[in-house]
C-alpha positions as CSV (number, residue, x, y, z in Angstrom):
1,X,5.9,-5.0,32.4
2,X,9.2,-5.4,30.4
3,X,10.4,-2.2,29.0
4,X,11.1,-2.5,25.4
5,X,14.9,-1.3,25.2
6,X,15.2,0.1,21.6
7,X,18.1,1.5,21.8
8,X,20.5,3.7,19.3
9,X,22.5,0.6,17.7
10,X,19.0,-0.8,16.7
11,X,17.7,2.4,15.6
12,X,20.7,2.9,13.3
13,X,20.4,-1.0,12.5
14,X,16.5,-0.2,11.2
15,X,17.4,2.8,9.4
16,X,20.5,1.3,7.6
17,X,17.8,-2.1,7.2
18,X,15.3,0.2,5.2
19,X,18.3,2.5,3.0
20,X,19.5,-1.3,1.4
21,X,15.6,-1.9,0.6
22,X,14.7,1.0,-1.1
23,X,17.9,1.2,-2.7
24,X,16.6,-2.2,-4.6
25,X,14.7,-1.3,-7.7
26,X,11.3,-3.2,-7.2
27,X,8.7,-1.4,-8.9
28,X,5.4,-3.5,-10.3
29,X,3.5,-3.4,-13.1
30,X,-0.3,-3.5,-14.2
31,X,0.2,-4.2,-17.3
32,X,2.3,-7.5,-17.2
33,X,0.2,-10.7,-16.5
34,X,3.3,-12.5,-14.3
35,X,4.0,-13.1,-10.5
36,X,5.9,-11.2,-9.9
37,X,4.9,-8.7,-12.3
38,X,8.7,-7.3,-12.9
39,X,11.8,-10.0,-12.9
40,X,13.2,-6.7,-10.6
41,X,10.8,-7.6,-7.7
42,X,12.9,-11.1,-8.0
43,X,16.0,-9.0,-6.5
44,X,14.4,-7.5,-3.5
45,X,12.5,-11.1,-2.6
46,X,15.5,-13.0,-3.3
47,X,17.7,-10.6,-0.8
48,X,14.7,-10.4,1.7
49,X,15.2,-14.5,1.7
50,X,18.7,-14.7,2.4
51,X,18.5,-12.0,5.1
52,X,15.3,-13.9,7.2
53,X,17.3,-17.3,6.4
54,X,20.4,-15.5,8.2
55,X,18.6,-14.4,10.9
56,X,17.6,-17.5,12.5
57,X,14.2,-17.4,11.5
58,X,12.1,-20.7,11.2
59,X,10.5,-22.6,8.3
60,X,12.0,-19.5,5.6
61,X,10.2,-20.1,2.1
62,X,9.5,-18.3,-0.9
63,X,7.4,-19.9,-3.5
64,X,7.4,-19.8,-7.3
65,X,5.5,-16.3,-7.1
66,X,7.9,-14.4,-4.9
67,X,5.8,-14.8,-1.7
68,X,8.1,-15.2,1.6
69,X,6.9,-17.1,4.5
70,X,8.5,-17.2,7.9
71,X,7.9,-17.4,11.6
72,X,9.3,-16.6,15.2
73,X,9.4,-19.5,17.2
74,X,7.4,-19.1,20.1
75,X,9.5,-18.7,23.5
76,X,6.5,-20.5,26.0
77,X,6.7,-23.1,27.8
78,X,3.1,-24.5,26.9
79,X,2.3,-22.8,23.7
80,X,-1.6,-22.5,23.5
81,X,-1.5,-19.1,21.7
82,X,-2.9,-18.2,18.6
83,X,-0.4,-17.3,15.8
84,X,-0.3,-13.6,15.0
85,X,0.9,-12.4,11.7
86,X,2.5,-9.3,9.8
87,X,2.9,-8.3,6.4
88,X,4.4,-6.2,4.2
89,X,4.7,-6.0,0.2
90,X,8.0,-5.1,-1.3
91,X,6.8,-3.8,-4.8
92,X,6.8,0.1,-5.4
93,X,4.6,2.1,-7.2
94,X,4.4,2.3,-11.0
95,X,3.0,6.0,-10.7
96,X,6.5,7.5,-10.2
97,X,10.2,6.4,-11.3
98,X,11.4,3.8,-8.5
99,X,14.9,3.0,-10.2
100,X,18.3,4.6,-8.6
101,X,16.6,5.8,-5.4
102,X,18.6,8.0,-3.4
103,X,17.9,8.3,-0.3
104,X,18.7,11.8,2.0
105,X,19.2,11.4,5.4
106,X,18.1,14.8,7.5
107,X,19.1,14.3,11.3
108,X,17.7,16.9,13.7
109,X,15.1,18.7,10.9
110,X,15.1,21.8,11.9
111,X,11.2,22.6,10.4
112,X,12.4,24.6,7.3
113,X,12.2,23.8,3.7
114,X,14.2,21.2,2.5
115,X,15.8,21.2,-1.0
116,X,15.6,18.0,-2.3
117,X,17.0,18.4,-5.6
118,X,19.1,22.2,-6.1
119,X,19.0,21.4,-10.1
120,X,15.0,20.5,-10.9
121,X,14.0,22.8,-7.5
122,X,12.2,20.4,-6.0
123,X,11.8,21.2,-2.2
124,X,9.7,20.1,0.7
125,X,8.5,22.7,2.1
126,X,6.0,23.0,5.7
127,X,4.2,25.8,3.7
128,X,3.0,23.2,1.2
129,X,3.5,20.1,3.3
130,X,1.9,21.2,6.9
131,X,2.4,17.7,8.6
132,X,6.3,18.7,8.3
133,X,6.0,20.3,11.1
134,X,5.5,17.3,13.0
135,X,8.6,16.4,13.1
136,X,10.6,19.1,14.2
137,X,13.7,17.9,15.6
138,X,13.5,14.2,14.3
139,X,15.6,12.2,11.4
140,X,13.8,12.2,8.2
141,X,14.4,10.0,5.1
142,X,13.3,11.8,2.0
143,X,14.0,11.4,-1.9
144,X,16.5,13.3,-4.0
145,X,14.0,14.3,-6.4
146,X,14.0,12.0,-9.1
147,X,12.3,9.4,-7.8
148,X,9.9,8.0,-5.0
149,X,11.4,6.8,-1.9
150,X,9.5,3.4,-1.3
151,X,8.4,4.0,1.8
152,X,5.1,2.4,0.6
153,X,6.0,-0.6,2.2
154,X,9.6,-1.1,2.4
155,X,9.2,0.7,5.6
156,X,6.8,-1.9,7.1
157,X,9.1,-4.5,5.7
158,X,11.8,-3.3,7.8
159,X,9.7,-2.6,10.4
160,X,8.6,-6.3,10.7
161,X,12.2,-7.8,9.9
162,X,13.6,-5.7,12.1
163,X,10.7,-6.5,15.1
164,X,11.3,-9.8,14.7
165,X,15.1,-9.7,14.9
166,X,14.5,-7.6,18.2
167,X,12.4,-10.7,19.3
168,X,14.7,-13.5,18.6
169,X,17.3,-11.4,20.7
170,X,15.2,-10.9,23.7
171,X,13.9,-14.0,25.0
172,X,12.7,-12.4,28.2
173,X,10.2,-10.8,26.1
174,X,7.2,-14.0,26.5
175,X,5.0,-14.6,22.8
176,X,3.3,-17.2,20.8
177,X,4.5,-18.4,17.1
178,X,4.6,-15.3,15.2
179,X,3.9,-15.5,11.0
180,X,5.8,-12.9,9.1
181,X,4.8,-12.5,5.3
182,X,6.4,-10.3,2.1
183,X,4.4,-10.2,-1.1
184,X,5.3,-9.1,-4.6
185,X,2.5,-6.4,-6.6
186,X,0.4,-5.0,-3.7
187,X,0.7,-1.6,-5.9
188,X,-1.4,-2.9,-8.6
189,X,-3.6,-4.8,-6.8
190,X,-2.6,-8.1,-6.8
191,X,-0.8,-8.7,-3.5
192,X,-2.9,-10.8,-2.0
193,X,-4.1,-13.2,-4.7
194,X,-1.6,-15.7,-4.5
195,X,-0.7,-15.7,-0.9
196,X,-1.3,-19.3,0.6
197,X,-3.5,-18.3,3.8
198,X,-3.3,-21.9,4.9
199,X,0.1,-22.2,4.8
200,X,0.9,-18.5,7.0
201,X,-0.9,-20.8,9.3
202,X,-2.4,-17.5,11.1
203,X,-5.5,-16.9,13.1
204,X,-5.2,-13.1,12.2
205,X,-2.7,-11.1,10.9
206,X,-1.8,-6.8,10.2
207,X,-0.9,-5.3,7.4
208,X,1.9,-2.7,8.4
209,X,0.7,-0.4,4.9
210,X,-0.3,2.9,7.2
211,X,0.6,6.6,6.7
212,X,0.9,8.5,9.9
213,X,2.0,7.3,13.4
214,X,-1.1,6.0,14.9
215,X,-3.1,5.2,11.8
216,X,-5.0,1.9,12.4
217,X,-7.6,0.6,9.7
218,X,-10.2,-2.0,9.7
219,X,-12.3,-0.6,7.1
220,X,-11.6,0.7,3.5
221,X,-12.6,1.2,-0.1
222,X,-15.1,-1.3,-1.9
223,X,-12.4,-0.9,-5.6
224,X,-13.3,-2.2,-9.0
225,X,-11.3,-0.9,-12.4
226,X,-12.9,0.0,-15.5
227,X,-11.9,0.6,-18.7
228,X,-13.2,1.8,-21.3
229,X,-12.2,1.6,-25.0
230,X,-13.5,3.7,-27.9
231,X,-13.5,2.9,-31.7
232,X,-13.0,5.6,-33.9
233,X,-13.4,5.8,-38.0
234,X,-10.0,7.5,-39.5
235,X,-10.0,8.6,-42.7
236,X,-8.1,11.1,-44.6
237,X,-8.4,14.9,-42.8
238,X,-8.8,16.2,-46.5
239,X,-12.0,14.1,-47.2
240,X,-12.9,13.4,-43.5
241,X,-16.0,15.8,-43.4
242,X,-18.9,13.7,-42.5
243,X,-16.8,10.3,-42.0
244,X,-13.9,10.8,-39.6
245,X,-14.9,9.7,-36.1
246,X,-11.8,11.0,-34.2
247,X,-11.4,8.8,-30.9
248,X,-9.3,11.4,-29.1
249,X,-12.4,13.7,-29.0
250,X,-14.5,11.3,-28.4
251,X,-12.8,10.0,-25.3
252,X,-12.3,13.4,-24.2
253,X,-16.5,13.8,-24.2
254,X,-16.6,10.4,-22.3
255,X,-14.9,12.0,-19.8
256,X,-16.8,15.3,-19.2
257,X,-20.2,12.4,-18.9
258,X,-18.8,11.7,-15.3
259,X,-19.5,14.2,-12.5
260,X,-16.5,16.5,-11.6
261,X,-17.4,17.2,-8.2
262,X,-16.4,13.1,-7.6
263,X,-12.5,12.8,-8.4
264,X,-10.2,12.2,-5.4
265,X,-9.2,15.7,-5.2
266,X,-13.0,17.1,-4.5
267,X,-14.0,14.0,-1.8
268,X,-12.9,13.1,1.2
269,X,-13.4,10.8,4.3
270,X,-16.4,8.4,3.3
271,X,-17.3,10.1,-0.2
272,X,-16.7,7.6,-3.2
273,X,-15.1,8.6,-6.3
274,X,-14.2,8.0,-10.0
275,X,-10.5,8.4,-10.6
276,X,-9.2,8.7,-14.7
277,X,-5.6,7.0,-13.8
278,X,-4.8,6.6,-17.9
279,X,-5.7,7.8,-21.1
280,X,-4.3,6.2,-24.1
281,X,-5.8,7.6,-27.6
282,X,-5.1,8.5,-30.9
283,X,-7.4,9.3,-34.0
284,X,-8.8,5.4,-34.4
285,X,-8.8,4.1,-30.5
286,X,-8.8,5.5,-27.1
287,X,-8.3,3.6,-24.3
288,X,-9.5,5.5,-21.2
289,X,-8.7,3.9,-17.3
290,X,-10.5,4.4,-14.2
291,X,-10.8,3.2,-10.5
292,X,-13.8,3.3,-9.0
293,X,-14.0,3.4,-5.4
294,X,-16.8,4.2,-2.6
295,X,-16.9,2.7,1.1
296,X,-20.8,1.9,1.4
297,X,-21.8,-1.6,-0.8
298,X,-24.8,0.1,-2.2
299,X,-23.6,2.8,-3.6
300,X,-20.3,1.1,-4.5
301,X,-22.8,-0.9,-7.2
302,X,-24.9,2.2,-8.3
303,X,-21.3,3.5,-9.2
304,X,-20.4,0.7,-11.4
305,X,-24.0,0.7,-13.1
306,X,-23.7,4.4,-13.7
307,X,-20.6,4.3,-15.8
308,X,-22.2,1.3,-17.3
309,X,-25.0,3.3,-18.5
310,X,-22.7,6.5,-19.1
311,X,-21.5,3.7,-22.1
312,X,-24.6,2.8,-23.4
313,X,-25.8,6.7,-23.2
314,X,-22.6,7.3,-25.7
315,X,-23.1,4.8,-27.8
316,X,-27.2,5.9,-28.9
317,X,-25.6,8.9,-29.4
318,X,-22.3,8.1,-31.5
319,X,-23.5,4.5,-32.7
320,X,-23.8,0.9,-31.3
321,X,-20.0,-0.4,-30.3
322,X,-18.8,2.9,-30.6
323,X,-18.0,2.4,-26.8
324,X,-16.8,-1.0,-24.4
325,X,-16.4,-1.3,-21.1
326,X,-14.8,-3.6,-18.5
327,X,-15.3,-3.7,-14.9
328,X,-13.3,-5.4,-12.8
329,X,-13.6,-5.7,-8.9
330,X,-10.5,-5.4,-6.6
331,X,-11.1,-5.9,-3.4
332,X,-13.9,-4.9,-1.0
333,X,-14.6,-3.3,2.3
334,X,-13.2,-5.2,5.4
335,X,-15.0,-3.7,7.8
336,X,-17.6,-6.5,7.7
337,X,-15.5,-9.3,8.2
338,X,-14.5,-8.2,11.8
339,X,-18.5,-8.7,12.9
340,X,-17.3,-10.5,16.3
341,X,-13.9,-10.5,15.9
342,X,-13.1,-6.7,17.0
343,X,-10.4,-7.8,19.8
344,X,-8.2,-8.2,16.8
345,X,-8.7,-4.2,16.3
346,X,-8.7,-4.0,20.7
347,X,-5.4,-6.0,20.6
348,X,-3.7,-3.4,18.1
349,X,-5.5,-0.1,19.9
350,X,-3.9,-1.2,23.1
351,X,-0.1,-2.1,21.5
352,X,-0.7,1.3,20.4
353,X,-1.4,3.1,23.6
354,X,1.1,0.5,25.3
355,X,3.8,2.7,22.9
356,X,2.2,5.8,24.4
357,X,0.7,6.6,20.8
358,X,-2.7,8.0,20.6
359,X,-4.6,5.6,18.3
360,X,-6.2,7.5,15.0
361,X,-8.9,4.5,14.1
362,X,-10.2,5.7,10.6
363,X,-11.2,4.2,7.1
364,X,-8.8,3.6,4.6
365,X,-9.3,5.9,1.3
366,X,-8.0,2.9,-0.3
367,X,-7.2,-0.3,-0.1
368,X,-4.4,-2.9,1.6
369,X,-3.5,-6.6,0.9
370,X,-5.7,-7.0,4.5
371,X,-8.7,-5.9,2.6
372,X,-8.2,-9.2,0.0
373,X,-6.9,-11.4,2.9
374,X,-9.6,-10.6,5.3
375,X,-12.2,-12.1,2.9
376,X,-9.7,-15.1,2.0
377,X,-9.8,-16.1,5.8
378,X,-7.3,-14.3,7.1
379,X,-8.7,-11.1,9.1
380,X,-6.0,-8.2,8.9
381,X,-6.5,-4.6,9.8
382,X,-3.5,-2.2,8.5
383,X,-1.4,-0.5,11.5
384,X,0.7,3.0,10.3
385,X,4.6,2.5,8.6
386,X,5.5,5.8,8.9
387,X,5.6,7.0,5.1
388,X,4.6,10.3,4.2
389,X,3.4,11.3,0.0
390,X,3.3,8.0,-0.8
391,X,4.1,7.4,-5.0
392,X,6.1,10.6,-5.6
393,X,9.3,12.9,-5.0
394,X,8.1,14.4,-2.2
395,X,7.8,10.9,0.1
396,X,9.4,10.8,3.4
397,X,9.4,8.9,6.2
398,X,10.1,9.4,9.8
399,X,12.8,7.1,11.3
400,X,11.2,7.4,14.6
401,X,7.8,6.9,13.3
402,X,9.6,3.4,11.9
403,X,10.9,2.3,15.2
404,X,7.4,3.1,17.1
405,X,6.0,1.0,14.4
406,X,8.6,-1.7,15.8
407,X,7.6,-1.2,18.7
408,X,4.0,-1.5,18.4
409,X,4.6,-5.3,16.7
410,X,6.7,-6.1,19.6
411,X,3.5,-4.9,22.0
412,X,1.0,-6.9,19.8
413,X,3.4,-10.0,20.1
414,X,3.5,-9.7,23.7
415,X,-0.2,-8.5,24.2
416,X,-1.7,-11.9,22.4
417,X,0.1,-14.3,25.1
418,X,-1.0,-11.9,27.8
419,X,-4.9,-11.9,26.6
């Protein structure tokens, strides 16, 4: 068994590979219509492009959309294998600023709080943030409290680049063709709907889109959006009694319609929610967001109908169009789309063991590009990156979860020629 040699000038190499990415403003946006949905995603893709083309790799393309293609030679003799892929998206979250990131490097953490920004107080603290604690004694990469850190998934593209540099250096280390893949607007949703399946060329592929060190994912949120607009009747607040229809307070009795008790902060593991993301409104229209989101197909549907009829209750009771609504799927659950195909999930369980990581098989409370791409052809559970509070100030990542996440690509490389 070769012994993966990671050693420090390729720790320091993934580390500084991952400070340049997140450095590049590339945050998405839901409300643009595009591919890419920002013209900043352009500068991240573009520098991605020239970095894989300068690396060796083979067959490097990016399309008109900002999706980058390109593979690791096999290194066999009589190449049989299938073709594994990874992938990664290089958009950032529109929840939180993503422009002038800063990154702070903590070497050695020493398990107290950490002040990320002395002038707004923000500071990470174990008392708040217990999984801290985990990483006594390790190099973390956190924000300076202004932004997010983009962890979420620059660290799985650097992960995956920097894997596949590793590869291309260490030809004793035996594997088939390996697809590698970076995709613009995962953070909205739309990561996966222009990605050319055919042309990955893949039999199966993973997502490296994870939290913690041992995550892997093969099942996840059926997701639709809905929104919900309401028409109100201004008029002058002098001479409004018995005419003004104020939209604001109607959208805010919309809301109370839906059950508190199902928001993402009161469920958890397999327990479905509805999530108010936006509220627009003023005295003549409201516009009022949600995700909707449940693991289980049946109920995933008696959600939609229920806020369906949650409109049509409103409107008998405020007037006929006094209410819209717009549902619009996302993605749904994998799970059933690895029926007979579960030595994709074996193949990653044992990469993960192989890096003497305990595996931590759950379901996703939420969704990955794999979740799109598994029903497009392409079957792709999501392995762990490392992040930590994903879409805020308070993100960090690990930089020796990072390189066990490179070392667990390297495993699955080796671990397809082997089975």
């Amino acid at each position: 068994m070769i012994t993966i040699d990671f050693n420090l000038d390729w720790k320091l190499k993934l580390q500084n590979r991952f400070l340049t990415y997140v450095k590049i403003y590339s945050t998405s946006d839901p409300e643009s219509e595009s591919t890419p949905s920002t013209p900043q995603q352009w500068d991240i893709a573009k520098y991605i492009f020239e970095e894989l083309k300068t690396m060796g790799l083979s067959d490097v393309s990016m399309d008109e959309n900002g999706y980058i293609y390109a593979y690791v030679p096999s290194n066999l003799e009589n190449d049989k294998e299938p073709v594994v892929g990874f992938i990664s998206h290089y958009d950032t979250s529109p929840d939180f600023n993503g422009k002038d990131v800063n990154p702070q490097i903590w070497d050695d953490y020493d398990g107290k709080d950490l002040v990320l920004n002395s002038e707004t107080g923000f500071t990470l603290s174990p008392s708040k943030f217990e999984t801290l604690k985990d990483y006594i004694g390790k190099t973390l990469i956190t924000t300076d409290g202004t932004s997010l850190l983009g962890a979420d998934d620059k660290a799985g593209v650097a992960e995956i680049v920097t894997a596949a540099e590793f590869l291309l250096a260490h030809p004793e280390i035996k594997h088939g063709r390996i697809a590698i893949s970076f995709t613009p607007d995962e953070e909205i949703g739309r990561g996966a709907h222009k990605f050319d399946v055919k042309k990955f060329g893949a039999e199966w592929a993973y997502t490296m889109d994870g939290s913690e060190v041992g995550e892997l994912e093969y099942e996840n949120f059926n997701a639709a959006g809905a929104v919900v607009q309401i028409h109100g009747l201004s008029v002058h607040p002098g001479y409004a009694f018995g005419k003004m229809l104020n939209a604001s307070l109607l959208a805010a009795e919309f809301i109370k319609m839906l059950p508190e008790n199902e928001t993402p902060s009161k469920t958890q593991e397999f327990e479905g929610f509805y999530h108010l993301t936006d509220l627009k409104s003023d005295v003549s229209e409201a516009k009022i967001q949600y995700i909707i989101r449940d693991h289980d197909n049946e109920k995933f549907e008696k959600r939609k109908k229920f806020i369906t009829d949650k409109v049509a209750e409103f409107n008998k009771k405020f007037g006929e169009g006094t209410a819209e609504i717009e549902i619009k799927e996302q993605y749904r659950n994998m799970k059933q789309q690895f029926e007979g195909k579960m030595h994709i999930v074996d193949i990653a369980e044992q990469a993960l063991k192989d890096a003497n990581i305990e595996p931590k098989i759950k379901a996703i409370r939420g969704g990955t590009d794999g979740a799109q791409l598994s029903y497009m052809g392409l079957p792709c559970p999501n392995i762990f990156a490392g992040g930590i509070n994903f879409h805020g100030p308070y993100e960090y990542v690990c930089l020796e979860s990072m390189e066990k996440a490179v070392k667990v690509i390297i495993n699955i490389a080796k671990a397809v020629k082997k089975r």
